[in-house]
N, C-alpha and C positions, 0 to 999 in steps of 0.2 A: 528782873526788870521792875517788880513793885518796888522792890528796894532802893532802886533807882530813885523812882518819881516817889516817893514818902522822903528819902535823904533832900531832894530839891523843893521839896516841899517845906521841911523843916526849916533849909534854907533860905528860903524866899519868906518864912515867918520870923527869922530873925532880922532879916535884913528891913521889917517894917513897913513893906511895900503893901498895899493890901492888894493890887493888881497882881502884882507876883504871887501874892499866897490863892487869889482864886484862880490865877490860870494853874499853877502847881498842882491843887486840889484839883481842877479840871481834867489836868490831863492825868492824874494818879485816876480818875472815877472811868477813864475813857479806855487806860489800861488794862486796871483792874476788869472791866465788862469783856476787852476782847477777851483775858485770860481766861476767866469764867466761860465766855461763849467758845472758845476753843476746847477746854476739859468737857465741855457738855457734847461738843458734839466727837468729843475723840471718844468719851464712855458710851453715847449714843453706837457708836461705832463697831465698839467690840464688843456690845452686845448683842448687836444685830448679828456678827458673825459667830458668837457663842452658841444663840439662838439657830442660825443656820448651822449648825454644826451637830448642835445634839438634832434636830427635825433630820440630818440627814442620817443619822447613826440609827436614832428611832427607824426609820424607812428601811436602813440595811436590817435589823435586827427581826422586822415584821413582814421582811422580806424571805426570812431566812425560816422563820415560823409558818409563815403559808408554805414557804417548799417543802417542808418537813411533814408537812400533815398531806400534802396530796402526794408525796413519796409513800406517805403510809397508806394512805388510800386505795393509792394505786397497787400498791403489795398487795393488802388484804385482798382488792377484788383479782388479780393475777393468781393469789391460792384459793380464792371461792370458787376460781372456773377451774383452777387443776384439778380439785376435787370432782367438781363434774365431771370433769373429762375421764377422770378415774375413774368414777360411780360407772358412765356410760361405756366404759372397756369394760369392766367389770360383768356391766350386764349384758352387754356383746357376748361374751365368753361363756356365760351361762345358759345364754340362748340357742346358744350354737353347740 
């Protein structure tokens, strides 16, 4: 489409008209802006869901690290009370 309005622009500068070459030049500037405002907001765009994409990967990953450590937690104090409970048979059977 630039290529367009830059060929009718040339156009309209040979044919001498100065009307023709600033409406030409007009509407090449008016193009040229949507194209720019379209690529900005289509990068605006996939960045934003680049951005949502790692923040949600980040969440699984830190999600996946707290479960890990209170699975470990929950181990260790599961064997600190076996233990007891063994200490306390233990001493049951002694006592008796």
């Amino acid at each position: 489409m630039d290529a367009v309005t830059e060929v009718s622009a040339e156009v309209a500068k040979e044919t001498d008209k100065p009307e023709a070459v600033e409406v030409a030049e007009e509407v090449h500037d008016q193009v040229a802006e949507k194209v720019v405002a379209q690529v900005l907001e289509t990068v605006q765009q996939q960045v934003a869901e680049a951005v949502q994409d790692q923040a949600e990967a980040l969440q699984k990953k830190v999600e996946e690290i707290v479960m890990e450590k209170v699975a470990e937690t929950v181990q260790k104090k599961a064997e600190e009370v076996q233990q007891q409970t063994e200490q306390r048979t233990e001493e049951k059977k002694d006592v008796l």
